[in-house]
N, CA, C and O of each residue as an XYZ file, in Angstrom:
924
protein
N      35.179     26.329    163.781
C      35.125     25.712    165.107
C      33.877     24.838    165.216
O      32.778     25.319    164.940
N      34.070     22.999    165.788
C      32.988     22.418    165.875
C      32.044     23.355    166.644
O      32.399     24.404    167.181
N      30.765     22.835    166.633
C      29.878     23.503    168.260
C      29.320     22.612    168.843
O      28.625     21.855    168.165
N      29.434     22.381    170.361
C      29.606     21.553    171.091
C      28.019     20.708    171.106
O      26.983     21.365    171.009
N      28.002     19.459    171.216
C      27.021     18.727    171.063
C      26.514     18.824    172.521
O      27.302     18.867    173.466
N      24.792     18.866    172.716
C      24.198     18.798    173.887
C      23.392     17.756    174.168
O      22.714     17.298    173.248
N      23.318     17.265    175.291
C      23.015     15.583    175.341
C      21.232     15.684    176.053
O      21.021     16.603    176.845
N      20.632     15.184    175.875
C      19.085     15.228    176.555
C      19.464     14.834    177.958
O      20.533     14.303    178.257
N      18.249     15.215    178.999
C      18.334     15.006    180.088
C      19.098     16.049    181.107
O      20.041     16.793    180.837
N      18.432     15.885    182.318
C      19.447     16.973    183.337
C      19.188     16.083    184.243
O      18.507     15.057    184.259
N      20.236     16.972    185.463
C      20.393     16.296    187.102
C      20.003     17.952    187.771
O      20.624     19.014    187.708
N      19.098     17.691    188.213
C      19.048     18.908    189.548
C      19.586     18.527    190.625
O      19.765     17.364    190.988
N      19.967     19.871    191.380
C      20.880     20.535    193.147
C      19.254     20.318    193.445
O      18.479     21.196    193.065
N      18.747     19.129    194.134
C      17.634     19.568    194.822
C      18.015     19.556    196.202
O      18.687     18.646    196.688
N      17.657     20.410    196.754
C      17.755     20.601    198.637
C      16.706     20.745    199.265
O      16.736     21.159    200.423
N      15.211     20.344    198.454
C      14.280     20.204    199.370
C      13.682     21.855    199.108
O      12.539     22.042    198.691
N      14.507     22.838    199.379
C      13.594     24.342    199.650
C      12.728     24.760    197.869
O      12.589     24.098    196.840
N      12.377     25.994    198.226
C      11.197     26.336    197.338
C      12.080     26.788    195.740
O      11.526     26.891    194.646
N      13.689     27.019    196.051
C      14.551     27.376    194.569
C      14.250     26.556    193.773
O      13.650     26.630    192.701
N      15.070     25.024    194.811
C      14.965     23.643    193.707
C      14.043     23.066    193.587
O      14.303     22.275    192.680
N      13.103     22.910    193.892
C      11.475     22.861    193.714
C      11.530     23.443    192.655
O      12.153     22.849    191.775
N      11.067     24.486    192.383
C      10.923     25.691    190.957
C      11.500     25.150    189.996
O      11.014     24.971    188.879
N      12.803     24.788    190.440
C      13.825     24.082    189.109
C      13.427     23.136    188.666
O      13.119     22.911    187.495
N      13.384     22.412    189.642
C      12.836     20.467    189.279
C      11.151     20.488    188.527
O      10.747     19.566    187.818
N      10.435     21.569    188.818
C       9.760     21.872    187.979
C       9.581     21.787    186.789
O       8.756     21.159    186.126
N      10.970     22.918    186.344
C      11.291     23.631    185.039
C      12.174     22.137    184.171
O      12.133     21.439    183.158
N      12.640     22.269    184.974
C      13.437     20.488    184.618
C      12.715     19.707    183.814
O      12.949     19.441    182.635
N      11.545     19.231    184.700
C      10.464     18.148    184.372
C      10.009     19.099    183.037
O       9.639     18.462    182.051
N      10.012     19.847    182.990
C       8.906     20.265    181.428
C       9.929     20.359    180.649
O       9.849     19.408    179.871
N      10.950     21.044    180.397
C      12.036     21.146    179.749
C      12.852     19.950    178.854
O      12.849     19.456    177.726
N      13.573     19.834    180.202
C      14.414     18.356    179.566
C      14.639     16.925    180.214
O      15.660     16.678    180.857
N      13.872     16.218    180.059
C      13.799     15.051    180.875
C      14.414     14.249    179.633
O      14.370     14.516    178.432
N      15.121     12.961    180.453
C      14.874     12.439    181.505
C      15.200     13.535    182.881
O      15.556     14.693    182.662
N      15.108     13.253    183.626
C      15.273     14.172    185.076
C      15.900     13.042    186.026
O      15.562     11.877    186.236
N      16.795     13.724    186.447
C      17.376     12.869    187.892
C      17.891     14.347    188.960
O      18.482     15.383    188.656
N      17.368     13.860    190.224
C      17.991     14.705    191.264
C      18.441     14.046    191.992
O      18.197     12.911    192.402
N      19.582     15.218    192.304
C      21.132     14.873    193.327
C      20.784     15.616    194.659
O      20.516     16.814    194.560
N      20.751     14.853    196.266
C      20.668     15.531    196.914
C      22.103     15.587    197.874
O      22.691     14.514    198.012
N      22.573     16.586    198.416
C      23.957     16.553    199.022
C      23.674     16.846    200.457
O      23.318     17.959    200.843
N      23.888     15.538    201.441
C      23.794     15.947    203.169
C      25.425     16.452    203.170
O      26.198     15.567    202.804
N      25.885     17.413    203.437
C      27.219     18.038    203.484
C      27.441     18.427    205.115
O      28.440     19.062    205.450
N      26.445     18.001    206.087
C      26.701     18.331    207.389
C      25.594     20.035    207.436
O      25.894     20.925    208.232
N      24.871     20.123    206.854
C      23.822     21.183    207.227
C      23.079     21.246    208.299
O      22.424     20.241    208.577
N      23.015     22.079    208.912
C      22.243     21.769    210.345
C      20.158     21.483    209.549
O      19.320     20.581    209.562
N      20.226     22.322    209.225
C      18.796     22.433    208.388
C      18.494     20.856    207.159
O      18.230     20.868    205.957
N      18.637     19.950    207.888
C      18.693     18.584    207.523
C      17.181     18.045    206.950
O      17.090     17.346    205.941
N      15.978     18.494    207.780
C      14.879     18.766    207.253
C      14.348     18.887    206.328
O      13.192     18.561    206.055
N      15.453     19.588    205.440
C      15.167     19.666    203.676
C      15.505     18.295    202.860
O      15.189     18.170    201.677
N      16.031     17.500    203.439
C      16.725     15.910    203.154
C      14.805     15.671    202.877
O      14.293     15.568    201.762
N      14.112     15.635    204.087
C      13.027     14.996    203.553
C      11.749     15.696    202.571
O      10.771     15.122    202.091
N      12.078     16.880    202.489
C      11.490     17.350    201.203
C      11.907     17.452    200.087
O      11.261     17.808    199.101
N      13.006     17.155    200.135
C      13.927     16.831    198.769
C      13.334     15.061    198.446
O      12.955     14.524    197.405
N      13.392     14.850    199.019
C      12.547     13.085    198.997
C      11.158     12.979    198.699
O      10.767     12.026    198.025
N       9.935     14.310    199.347
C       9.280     13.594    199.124
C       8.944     14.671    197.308
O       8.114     14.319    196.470
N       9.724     15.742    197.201
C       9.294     16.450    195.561
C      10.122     15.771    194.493
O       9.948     16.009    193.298
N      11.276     14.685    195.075
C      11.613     13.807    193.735
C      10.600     12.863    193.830
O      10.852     12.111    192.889
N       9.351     12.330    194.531
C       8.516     11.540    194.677
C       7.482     12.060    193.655
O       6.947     11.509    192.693
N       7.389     13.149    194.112
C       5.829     14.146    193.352
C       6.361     14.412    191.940
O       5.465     14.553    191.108
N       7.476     14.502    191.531
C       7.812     14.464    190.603
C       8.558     13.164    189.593
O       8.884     13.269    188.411
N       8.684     12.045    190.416
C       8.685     11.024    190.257
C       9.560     10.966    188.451
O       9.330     10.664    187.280
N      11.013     11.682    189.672
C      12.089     11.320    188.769
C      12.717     10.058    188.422
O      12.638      8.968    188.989
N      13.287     10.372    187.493
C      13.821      8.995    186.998
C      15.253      8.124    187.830
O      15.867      7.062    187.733
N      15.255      9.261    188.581
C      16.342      8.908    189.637
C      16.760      9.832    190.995
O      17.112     11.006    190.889
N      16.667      9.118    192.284
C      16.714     10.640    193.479
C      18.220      9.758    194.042
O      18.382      8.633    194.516
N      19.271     11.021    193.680
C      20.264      9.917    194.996
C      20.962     10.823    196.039
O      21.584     11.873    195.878
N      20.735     10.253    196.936
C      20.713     11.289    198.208
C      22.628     10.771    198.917
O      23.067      9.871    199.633
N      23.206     11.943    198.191
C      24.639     11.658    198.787
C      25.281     11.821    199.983
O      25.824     12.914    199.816
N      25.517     11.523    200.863
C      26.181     11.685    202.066
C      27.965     12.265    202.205
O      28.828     11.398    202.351
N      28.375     13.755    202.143
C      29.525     13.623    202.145
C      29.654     14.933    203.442
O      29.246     16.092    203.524
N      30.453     14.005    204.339
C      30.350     15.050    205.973
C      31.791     16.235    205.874
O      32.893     16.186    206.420
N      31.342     16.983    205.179
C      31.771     18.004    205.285
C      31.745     19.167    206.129
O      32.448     20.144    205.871
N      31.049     19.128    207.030
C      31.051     19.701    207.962
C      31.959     20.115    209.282
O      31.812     20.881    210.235
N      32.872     19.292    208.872
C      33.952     19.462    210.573
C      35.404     20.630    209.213
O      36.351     21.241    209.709
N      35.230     20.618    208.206
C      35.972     21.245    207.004
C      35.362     22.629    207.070
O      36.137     23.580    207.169
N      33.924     22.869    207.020
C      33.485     24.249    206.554
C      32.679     24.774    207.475
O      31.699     24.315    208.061
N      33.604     26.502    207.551
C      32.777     26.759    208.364
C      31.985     28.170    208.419
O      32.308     29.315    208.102
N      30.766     27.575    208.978
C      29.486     28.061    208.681
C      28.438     27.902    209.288
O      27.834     26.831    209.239
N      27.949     29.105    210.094
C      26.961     28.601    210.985
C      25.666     27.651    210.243
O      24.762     27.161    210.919
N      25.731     27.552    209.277
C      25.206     26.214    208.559
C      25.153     24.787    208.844
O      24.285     23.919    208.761
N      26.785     24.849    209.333
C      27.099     23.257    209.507
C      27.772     23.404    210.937
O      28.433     22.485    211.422
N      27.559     24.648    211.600
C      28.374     24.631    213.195
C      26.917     24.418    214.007
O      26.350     25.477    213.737
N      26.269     23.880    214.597
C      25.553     23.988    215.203
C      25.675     24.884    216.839
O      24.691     25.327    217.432
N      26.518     24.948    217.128
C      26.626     26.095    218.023
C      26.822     27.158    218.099
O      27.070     27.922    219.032
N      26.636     27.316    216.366
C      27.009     29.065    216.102
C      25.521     29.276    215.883
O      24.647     28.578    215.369
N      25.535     30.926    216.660
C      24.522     31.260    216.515
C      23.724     31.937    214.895
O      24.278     32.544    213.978
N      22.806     31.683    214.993
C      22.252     32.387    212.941
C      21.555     33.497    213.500
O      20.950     33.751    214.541
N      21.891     34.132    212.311
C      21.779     35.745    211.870
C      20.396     35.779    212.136
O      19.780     34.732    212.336
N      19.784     37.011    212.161
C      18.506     37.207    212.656
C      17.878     38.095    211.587
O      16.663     38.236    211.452
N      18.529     38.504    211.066
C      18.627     39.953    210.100
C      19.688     40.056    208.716
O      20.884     40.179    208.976
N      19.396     40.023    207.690
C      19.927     40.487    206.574
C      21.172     41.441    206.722
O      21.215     42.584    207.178
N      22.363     40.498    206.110
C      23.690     41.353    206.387
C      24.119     42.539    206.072
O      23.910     42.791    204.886
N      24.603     43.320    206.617
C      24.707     44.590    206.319
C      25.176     44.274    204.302
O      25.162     43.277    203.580
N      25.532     45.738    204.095
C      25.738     45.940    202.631
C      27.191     45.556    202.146
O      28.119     46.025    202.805
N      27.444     44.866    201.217
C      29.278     44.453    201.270
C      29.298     43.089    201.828
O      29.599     42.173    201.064
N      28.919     42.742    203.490
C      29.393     41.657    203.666
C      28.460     40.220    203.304
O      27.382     39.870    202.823
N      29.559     39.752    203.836
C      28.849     37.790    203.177
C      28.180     37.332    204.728
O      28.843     37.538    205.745
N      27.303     36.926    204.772
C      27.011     36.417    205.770
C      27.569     34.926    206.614
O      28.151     34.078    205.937
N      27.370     34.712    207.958
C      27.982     33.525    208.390
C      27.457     32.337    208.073
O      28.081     31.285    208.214
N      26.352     32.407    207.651
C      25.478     31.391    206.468
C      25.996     31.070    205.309
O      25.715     30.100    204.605
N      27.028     32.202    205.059
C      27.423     31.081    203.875
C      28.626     30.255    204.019
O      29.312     30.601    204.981
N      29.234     28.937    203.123
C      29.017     27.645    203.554
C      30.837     27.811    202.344
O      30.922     28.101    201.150
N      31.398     27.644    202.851
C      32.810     27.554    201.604
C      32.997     27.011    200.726
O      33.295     25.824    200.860
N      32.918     27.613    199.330
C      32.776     26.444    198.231
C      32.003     25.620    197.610
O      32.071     25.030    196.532
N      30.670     25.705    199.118
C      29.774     24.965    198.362
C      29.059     24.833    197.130
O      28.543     23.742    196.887
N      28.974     25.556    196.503
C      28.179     25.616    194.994
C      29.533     24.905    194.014
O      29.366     24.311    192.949
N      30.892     25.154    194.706
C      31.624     24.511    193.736
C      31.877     23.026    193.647
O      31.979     22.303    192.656
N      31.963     22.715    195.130
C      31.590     21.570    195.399
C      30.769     20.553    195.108
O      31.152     19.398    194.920
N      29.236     21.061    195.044
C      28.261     20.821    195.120
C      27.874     20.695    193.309
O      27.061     19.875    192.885
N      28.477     21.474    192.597
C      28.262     21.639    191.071
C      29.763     20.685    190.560
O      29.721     20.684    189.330
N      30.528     20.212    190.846
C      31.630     19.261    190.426
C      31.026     17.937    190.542
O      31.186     17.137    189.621
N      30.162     17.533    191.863
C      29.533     16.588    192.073
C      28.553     16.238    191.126
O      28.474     15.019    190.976
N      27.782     16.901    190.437
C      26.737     17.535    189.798
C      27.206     17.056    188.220
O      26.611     16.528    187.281
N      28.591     17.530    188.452
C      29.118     17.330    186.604
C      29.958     15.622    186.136
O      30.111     14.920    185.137
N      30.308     15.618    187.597
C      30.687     14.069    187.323
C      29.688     12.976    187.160
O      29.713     11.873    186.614
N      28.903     13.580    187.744
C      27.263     12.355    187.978
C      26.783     12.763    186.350
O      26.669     11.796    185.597
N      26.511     14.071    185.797
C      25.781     14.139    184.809
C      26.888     13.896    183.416
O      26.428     13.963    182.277
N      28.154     13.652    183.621
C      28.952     13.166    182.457
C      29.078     11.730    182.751
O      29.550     11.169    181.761
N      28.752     10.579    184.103
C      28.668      9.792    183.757
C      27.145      8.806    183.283
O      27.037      7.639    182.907
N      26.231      9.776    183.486
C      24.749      9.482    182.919
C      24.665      9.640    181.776
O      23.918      8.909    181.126
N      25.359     10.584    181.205
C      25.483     11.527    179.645
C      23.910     11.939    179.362
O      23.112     11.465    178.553
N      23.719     13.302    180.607
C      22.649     14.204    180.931
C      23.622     15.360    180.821
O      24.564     15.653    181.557
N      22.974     16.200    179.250
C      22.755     17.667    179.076
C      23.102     18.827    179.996
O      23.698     19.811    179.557
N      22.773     18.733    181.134
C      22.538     20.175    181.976
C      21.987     19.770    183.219
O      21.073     18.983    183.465
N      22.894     20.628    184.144
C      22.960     20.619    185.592
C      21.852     22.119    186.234
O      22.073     23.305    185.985
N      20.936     21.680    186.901
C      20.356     22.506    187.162
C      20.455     23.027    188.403
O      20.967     22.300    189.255
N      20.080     24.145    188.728
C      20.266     24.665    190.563
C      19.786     25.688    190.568
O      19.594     26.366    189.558
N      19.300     26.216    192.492
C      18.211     27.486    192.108
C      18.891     28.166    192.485
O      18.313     28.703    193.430
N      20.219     28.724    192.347
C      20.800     29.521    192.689
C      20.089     31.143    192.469
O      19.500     31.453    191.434
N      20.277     32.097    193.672
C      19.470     33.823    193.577
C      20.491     34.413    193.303
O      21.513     33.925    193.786
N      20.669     35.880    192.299
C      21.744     36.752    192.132
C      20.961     37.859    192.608
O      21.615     38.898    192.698
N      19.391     37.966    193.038
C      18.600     39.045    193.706
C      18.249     39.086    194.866
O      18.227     40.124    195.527
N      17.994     38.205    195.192
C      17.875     38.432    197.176
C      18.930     36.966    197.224
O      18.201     35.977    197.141
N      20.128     36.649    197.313
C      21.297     36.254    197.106
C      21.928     36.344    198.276
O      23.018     35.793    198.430
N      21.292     37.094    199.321
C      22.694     37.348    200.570
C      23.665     37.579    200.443
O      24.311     37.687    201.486
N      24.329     37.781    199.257
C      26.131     38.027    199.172
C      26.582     36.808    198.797
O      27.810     36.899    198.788
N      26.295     35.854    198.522
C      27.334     34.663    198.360
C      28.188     35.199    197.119
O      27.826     36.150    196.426
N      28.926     34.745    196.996
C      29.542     34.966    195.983
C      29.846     33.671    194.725
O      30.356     33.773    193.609
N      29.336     32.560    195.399
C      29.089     31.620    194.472
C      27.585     31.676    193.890
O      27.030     30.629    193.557
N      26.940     32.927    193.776
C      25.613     32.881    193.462
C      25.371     33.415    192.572
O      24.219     33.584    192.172
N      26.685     33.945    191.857
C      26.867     35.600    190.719
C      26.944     34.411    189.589
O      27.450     33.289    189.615
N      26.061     35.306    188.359
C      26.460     35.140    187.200
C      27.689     34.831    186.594
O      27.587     33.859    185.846
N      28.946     35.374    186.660
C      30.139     35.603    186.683
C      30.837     34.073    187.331
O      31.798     33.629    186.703
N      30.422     33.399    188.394
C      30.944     32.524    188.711
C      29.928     31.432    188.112
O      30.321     30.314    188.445
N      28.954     31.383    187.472
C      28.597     29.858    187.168
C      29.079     30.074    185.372
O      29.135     29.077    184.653
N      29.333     31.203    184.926
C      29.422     31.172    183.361
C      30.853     30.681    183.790
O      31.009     29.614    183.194
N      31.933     30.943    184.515
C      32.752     30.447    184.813
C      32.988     29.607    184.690
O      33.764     29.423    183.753
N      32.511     28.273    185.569
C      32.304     26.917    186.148
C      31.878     26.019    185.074
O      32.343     24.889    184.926
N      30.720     26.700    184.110
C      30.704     25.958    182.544
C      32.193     25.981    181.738
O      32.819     24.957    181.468
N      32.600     27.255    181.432
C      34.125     27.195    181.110
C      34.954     25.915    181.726
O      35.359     24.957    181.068
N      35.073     26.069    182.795
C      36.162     24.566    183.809
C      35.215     23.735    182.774
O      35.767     23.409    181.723
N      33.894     23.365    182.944
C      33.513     21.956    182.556
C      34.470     21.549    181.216
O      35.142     20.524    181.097
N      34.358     22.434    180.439
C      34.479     22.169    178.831
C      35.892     21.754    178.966
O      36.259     21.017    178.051
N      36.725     22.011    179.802
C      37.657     21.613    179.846
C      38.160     20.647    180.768
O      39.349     20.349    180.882
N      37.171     20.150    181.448
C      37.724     19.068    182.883
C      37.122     17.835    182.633
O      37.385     16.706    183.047
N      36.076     18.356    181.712
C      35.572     16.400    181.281
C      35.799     15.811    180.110
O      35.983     16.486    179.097
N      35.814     14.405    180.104
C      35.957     13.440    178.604
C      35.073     13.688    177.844
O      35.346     14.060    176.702
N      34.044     13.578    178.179
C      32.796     14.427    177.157
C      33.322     15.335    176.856
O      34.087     15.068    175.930
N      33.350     16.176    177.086
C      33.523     17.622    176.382
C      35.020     17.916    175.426
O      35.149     18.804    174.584
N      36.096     16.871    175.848
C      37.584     17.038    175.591
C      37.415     16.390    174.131
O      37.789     16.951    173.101
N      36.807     15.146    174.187
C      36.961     13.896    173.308
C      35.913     14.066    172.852
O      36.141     14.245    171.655
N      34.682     14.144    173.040
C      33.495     14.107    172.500
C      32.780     15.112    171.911
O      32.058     14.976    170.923
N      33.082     16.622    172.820
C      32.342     17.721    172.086
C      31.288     17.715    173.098
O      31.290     18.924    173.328
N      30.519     17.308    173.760
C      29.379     17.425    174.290
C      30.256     18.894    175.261
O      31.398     19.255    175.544
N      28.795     19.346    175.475
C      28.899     20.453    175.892
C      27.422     19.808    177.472
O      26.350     19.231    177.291
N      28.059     20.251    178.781
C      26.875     20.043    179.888
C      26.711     21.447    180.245
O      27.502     22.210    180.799
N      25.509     21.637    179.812
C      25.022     23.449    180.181
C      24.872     23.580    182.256
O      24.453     22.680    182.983
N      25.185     24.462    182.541
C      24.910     24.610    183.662
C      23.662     25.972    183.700
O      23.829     27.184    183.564
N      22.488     25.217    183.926
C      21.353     26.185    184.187
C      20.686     26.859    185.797
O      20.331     26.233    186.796
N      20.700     28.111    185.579
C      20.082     28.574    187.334
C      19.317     29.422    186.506
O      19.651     30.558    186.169
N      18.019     28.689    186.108
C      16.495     29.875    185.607
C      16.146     30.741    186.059
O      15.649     31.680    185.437
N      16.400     30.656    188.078
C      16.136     31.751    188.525
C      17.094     32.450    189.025
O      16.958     32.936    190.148
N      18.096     32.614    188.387
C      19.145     33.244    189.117
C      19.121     35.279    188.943
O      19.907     36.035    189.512
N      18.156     35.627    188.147
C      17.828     37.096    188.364
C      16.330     37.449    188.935
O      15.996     38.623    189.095
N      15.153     35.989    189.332
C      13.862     36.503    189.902
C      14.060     36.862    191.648
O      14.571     36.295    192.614
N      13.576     37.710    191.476
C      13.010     38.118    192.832
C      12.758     36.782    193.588
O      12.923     35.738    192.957
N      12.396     36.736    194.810
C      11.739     36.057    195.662
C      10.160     36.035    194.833
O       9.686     34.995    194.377
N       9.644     37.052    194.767
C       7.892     36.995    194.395
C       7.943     36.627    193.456
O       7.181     35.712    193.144
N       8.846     37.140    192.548
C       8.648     36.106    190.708
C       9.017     34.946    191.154
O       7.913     34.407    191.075
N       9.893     33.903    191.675
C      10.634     32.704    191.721
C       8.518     31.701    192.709
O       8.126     30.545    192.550
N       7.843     32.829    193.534
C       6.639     32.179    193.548
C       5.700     32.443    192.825
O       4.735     31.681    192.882
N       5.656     33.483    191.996
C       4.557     33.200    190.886
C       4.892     32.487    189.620
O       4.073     32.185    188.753
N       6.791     32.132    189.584
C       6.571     31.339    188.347
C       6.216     29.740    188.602
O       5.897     28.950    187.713
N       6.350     29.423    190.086
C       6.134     28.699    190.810
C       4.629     28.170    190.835
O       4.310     27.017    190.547
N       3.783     29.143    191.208
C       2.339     29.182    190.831
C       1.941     28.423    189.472
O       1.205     27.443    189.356
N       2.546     29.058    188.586
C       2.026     29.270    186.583
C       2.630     27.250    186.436
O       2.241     26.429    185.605
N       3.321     27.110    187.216
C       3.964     25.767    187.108
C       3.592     24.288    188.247
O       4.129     23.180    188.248
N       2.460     24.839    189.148
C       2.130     24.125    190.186
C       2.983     23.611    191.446
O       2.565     22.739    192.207
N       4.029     24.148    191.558
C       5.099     23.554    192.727
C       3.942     23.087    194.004
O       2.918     23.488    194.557
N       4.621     22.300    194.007
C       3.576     21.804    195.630
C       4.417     22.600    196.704
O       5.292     21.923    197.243
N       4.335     23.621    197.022
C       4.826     24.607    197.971
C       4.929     23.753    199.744
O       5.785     23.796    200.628
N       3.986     23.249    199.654
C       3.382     22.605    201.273
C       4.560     21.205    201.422
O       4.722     20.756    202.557
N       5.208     20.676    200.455
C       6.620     19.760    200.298
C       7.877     20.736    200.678
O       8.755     20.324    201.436
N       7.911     21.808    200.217
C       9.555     22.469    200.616
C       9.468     22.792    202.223
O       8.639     22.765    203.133
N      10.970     23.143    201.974
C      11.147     23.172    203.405
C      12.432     24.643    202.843
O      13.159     24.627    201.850
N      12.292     25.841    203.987
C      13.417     26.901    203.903
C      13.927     27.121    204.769
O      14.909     27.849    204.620
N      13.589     26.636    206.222
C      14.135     27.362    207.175
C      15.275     26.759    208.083
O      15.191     25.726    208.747
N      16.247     27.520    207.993
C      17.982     27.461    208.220
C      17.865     26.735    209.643
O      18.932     26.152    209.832
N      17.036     26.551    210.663
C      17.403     26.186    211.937
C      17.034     24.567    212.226
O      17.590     23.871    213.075
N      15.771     24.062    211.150
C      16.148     22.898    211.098
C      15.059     21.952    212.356
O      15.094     20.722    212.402
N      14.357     22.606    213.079
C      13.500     22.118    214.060
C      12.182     21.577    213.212
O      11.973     21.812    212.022
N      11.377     20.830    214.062
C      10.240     20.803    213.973
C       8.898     21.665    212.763
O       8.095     21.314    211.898
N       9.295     22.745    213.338
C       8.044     24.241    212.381
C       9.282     24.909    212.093
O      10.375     24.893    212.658
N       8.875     25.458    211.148
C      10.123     26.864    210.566
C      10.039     27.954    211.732
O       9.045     28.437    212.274
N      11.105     28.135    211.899
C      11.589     29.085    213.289
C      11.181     30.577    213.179
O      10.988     31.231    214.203
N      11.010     31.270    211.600
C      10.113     32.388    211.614
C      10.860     33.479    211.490
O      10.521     34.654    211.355
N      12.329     32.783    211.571
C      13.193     34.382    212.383
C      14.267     34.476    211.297
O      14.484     35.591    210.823
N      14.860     33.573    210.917
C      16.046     33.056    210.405
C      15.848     33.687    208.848
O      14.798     33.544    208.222
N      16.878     34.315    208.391
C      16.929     34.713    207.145
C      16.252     34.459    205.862
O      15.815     35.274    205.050
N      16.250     33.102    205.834
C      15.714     32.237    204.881
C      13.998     32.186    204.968
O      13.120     32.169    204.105
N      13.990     32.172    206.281
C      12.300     32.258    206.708
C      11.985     33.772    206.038
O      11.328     33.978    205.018
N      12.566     34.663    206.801
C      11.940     36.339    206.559
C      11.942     36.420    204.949
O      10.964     36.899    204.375
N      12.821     36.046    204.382
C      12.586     36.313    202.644
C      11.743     35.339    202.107
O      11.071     35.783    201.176
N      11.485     33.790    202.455
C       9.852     33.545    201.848
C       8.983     33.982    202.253
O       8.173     34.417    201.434
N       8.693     34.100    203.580
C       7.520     34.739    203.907
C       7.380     36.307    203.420
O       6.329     36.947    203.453
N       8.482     36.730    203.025
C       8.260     38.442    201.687
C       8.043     38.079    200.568
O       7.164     38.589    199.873
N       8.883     37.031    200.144
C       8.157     36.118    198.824
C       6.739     36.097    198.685
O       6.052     36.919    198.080
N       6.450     35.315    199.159
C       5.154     35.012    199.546
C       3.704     35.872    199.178
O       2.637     35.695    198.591
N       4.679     37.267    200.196
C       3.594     38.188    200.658
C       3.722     39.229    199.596
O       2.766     40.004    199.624
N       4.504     39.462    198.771
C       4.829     40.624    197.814
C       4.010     39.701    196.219
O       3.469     40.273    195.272
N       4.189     38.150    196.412
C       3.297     37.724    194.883
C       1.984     37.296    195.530
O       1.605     36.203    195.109
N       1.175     37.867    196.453
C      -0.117     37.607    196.679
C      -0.424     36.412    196.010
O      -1.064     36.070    195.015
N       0.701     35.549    197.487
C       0.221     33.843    197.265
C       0.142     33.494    198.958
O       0.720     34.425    199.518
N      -0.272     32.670    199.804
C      -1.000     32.355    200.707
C       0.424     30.803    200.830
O       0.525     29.763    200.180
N       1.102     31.268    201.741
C       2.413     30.294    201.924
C       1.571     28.736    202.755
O       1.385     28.504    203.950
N       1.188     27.832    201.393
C       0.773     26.702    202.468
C       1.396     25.797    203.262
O       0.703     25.184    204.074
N       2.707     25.559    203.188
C       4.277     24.935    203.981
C       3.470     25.012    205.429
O       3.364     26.182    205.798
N       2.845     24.003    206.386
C       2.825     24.053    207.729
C       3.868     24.620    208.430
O       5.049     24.322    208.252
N       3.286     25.773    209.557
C       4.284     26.215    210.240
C       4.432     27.781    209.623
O       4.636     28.631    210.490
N       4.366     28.191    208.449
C       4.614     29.250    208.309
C       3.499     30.239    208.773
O       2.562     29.702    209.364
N       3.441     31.552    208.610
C       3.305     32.691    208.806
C       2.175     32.677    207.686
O       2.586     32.160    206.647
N       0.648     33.182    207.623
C      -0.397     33.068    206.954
C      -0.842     34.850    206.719
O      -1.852     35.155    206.084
């Protein structure tokens, strides 16, 4: 059996927060060239649009393209409903929370594979968590070894050519506190991301996404410099 050829270069899922940060990081040292993909899908937490702008700046990729596809009146999710109210508290045990968003990682990673088979870039990166994860179920191991499988078989590269596009999530087993101390060992400009689900002005403090960086944070005895947070 040939073995599949791997092409230099990746595209990161950047969304601005502290995952794809970490990634675009790991990216930049790894395998460049580097290009990041950002997806407005109708998120209420839109905010991350401009920290996704300004860490492809600081990182001064070789390409930032910020896609517009309004998906939002399609999926639903107090994500993209703005009149639904967000969780306050970590979902019980078993269920998925109303935060999560339908499909999106599949969505969001098809987009990801068409852009990086027509660049002919290696590997799709994303910070997807399988440890403080909330339940998604597009966040499991099991579904992205998956989703490489579809590739090998859904693109011309891979059919005709052999190239193989790795789909990488580095941090998909760290903690919150490892995902900021590997963060640390790698310089992320922390004070550029943006995490918090409600999307105002200052991070709202309350919102799911807030309470687990600020445990991040506080469990790798690092000092959260992001204005607005919790010190």
């Amino acid at each position: 059996m040939t073995r599949p050829r791997e092409l230099a270069g990746s595209v990161v899922l950047l969304s601005g927060g502290m995952d794809s940060a970490t990634c675009l990081a790991l990216a930049a040292r790894a395998r460049p060239p580097v290009h990041a993909l950002t997806v407005l899908y109708g998120q209420r937490h839109a905010r991350e649009i401009r920290a996704a702008r300004a860490l492809a700046r600081h990182y001064r990729v070789d390409r930032h393209v910020v896609l517009k596809l309004p998906l939002a009146p399609l999926l639903d999710s107090s994500l993209t409903r703005p009149g639904r109210r967000l969780p306050q508290r970590k979902s019980r045990a078993g269920r998925i929370p109303s935060t999560y968003v339908p499909a999106r990682n599949t969505i969001l990673l098809s987009v990801a594979l068409g852009y990086a088979e027509s660049h002919r870039l290696g590997a799709i990166y994303l910070g997807v968590n399988a440890v403080d994860y909330s339940g998604y179920p597009d966040c499991r191991p099991e579904y992205l070894a998956a989703f490489e499988r579809m590739a090998r078989l859904a693109t011309r590269a891979s059919v005709e050519g052999g190239v193989r596009v790795r789909i990488l999530a580095p941090l998909l087993h760290d903690s919150k506190a490892e995902i900021v101390r590997r963060g640390e060992q790698l310089h992320v400009p922390w004070a550029l991301t943006w995490s918090c689900y409600a999307g105002g002005k200052a991070p709202c403090g309350t919102c799911p996404a807030c309470r687990l960086r600020a445990r991040g944070f506080r469990a790798a005895g690092v000092v959260d410099p992001a204005p607005g947070t919790s010190r």
